[in-house]
C-alpha positions in Angstrom: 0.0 0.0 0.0 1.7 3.3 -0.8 0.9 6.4 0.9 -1.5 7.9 -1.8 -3.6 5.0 -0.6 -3.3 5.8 3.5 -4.2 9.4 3.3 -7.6 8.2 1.2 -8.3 6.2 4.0 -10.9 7.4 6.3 -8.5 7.2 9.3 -6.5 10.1 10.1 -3.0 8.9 9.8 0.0 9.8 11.9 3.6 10.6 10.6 7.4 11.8 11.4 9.6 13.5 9.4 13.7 12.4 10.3 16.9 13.3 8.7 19.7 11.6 8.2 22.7 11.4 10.6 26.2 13.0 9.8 28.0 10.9 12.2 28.1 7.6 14.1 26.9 9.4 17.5 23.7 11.1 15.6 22.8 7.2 14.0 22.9 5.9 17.0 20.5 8.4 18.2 17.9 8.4 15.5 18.0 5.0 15.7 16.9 5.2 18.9 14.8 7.6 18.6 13.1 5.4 15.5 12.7 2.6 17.8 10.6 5.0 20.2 8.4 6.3 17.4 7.5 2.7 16.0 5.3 1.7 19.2 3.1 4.5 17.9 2.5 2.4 14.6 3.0 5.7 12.5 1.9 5.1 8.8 4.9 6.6 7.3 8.1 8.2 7.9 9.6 11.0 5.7 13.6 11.4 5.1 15.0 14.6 3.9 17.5 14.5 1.4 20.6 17.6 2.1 21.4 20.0 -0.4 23.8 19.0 -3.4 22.9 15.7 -2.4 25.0 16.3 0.8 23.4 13.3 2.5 22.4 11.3 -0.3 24.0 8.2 0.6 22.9 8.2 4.4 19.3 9.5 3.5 19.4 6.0 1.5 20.5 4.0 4.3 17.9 5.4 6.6 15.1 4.8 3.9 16.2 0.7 3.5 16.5 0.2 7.1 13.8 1.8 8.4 11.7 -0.3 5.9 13.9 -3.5 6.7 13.5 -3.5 9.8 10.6 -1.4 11.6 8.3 -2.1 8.5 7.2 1.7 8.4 6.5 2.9 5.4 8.9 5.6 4.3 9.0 8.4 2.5 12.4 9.6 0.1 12.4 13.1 0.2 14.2 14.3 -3.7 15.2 17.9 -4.8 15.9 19.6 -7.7 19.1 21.4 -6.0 22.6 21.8 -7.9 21.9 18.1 -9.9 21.4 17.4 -12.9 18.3 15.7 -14.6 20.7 12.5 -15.1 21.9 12.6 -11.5 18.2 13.4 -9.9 17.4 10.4 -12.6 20.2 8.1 -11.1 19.0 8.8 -7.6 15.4 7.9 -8.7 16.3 4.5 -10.1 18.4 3.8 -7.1 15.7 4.0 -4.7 12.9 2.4 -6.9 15.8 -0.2 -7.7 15.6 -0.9 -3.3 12.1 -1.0 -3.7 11.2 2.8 -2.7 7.4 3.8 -4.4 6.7 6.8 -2.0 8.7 9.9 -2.8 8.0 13.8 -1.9 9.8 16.2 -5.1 11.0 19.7 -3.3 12.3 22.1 -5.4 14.7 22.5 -2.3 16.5 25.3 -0.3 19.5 27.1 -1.6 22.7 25.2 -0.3 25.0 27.2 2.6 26.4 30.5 1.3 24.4 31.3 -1.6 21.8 33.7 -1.0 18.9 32.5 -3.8 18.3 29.2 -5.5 19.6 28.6 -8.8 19.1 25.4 -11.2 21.6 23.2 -11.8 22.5 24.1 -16.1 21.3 20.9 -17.1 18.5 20.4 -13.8 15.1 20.9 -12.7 13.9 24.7 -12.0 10.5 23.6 -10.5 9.4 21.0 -8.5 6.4 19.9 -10.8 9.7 18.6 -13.3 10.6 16.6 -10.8 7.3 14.7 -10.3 7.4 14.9 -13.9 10.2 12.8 -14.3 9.7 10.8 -11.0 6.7 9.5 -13.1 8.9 9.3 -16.3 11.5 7.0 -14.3 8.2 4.4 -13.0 6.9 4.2 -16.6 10.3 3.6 -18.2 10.8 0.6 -15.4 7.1 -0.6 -16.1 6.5 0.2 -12.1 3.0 1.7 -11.9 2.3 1.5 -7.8 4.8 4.7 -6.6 3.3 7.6 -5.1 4.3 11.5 -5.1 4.3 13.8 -2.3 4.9 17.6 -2.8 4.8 20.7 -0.8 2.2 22.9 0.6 2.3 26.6 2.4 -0.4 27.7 4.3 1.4 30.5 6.1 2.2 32.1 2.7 -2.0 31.0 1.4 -3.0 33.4 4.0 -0.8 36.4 2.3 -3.0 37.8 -0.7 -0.3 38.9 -2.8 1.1 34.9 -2.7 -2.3 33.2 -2.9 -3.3 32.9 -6.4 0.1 31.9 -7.2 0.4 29.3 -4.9 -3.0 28.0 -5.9 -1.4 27.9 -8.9 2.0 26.1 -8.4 0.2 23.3 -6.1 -2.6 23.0 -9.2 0.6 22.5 -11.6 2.2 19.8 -9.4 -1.3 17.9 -9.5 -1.1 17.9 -13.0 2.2 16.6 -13.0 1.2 13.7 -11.1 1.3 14.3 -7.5 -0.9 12.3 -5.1 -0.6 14.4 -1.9 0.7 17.6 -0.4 2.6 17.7 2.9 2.4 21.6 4.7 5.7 23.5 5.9 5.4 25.0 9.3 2.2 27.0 10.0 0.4 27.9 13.5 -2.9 28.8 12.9 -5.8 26.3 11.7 -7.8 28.5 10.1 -4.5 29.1 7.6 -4.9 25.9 6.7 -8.6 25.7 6.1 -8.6 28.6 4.0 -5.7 26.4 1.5 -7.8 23.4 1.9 -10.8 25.2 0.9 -9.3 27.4 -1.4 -7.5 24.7 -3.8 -10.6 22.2 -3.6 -12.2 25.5 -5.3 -9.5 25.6 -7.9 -10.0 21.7 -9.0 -7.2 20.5 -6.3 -7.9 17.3 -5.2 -4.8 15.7 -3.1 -4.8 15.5 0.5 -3.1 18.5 2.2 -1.6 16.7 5.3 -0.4 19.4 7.9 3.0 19.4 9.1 3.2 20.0 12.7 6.2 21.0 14.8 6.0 21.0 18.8 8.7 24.2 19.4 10.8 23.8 22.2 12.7 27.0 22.7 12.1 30.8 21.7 15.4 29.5 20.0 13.9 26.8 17.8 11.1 29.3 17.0 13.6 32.6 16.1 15.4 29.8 14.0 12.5 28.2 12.2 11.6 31.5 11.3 14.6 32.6 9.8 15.0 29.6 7.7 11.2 29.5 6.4 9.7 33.2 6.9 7.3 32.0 8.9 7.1 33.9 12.6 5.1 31.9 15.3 2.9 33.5 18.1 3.8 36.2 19.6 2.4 34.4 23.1 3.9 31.3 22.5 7.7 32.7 22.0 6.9 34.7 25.2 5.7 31.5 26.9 8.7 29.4 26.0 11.0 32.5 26.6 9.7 32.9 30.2 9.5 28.9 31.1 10.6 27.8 34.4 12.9 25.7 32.8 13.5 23.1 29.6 10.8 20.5 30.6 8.5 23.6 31.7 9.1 24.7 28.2 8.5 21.0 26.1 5.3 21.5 28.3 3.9 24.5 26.7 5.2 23.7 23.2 3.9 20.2 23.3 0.2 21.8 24.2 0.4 24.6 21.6 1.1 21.6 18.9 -1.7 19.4 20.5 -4.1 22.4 20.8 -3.4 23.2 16.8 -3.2 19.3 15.4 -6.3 18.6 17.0 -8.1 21.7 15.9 -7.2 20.8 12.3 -8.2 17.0 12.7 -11.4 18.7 14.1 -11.5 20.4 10.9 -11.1 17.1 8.7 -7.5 17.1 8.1 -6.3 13.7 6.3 -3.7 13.2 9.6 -0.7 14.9 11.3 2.5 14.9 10.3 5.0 15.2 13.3 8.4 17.1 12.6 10.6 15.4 15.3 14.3 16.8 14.4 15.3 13.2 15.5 14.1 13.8 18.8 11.2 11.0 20.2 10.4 13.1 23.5 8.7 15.7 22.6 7.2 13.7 19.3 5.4 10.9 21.9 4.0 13.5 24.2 2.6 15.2 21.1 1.1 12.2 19.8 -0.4 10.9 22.9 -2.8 14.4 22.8 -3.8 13.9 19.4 -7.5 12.9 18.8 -6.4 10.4 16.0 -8.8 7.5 17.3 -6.4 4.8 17.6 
């Protein structure tokens, strides 16, 4: 069953996002951390893929063994960053080769030091190309059960100057073949209402599954918004500012999360996608709020 097929379930599902380690001390630990996450019987597991393909050989390592051996289903992240259509290709037919049918096509972030994004000469601009030719690479090895994930931005839906484009890029990924659409941070429910609501209205179909993040710091917060634009509450950087301590802070960002996943399952979301930065404490008290009927 690929995920295409879990998120047209009626259940709402439950899901991590991991990256891969960088060292034998950070395995170790997500490995761990892995082996927490699996008593929750999550229906999939996302692995990002670095820039340049910086951790393209231990993304596909974490991608085998987490199917070898904890039977999750996961999910290869790909991006179009400084590669070439015949590397992103090569990639492609490595992980269908290992048995990989679930993939989610980012255009991708800019690698460290330069300030915009810029194809690769002979790459991918856009991320629709790459669902294009993830689709390209399936027909051309007669494999017709894979499933493509893409990107979603709620945050930037609720901007008006942003939302017809946006309507418009996530309409243009559906044509190319894309099954579902996982969000980037967000903190308000009604943002993503208004994008589910909105695209249905412009003839988009896929599952928008929301990507939740339990912030544990005023840090994580400050940082998440430089890296995505995307400020969170006011109240809740004060709150985590002012906590008593570290566990008095994982207290109020776990209930923040909870209080905004189960608003939007509420709301009829397709499930909640956890963002765990390979770290199972916070993730487990997050799920064990969540109204996911299980």
């Amino acid at each position: 069953m690929t995920i295409r097929d879990i998120l047209n379930a009626p259940a709402p599902t439950l899901s991590y996002e991991l990256f891969p380690p960088r060292s034998e001390a950070a395995a170790e630990t997500l490995w761990e951390t892995i082996a927490m996450l699996a008593e929750t019987n999550p229906d999939f597991a996302s692995i990002t893929y670095g820039a340049s393909g910086a951790t393209r050989h231990s993304s596909r390592g974490v991608v085998q063994r987490l199917a070898d051996e904890h039977t999750i289903s996961p999910l290869a992240h790909l991006t179009c960053v400084d590669q070439s259509r015949a590397e992103v290709t090569a990639v492609i037919e490595e992980f269908m080769g290992e048995g990989v049918r679930d993939f989610l096509a980012l255009r991708g972030d800019p690698p460290a030091g330069q300030p915009d994004w810029r194809p690769h000469p002979d790459g991918l601009l856009y991320a629709y190309q790459l669902v294009e030719l993830i689709r390209e690479v399936a027909a051309t090895h007669g494999i017709d059960n894979v499933s493509v994930g893409v990107t979603a931005f709620p945050a930037a839906h609720a901007a008006e100057q942003w939302r017809q484009q946006g309507l418009d890029v996530l309409k243009a990924k559906q044509d190319a073949g894309a099954d579902f659409a996982v969000t980037q941070v967000f903190y308000d429910a009604e943002q993503w209402r208004a994008l589910d609501r909105d695209a249905k209205a412009e003839g988009i179909g896929l599952p928008i599954l929301p990507g939740i993040i339990p912030l544990l710091n005023a840090s994580r917060a400050n940082r998440l918004e430089q890296l995505t634009g995307v400020a969170a509450p006011t109240s809740l950087v004060t709150a985590l500012d002012t906590a008593a301590d570290a566990e008095a802070a994982r207290v109020v960002g776990v209930a923040a999360a909870a209080d905004l996943a189960n608003e939007l399952l509420d709301s009829g979301a397709p499930g909640i996608h956890v963002y765990t930065f390979n770290k199972h404490e916070a993730a487990l008290a997050l799920v064990e709020r969540l109204s996911l009927g299980r």
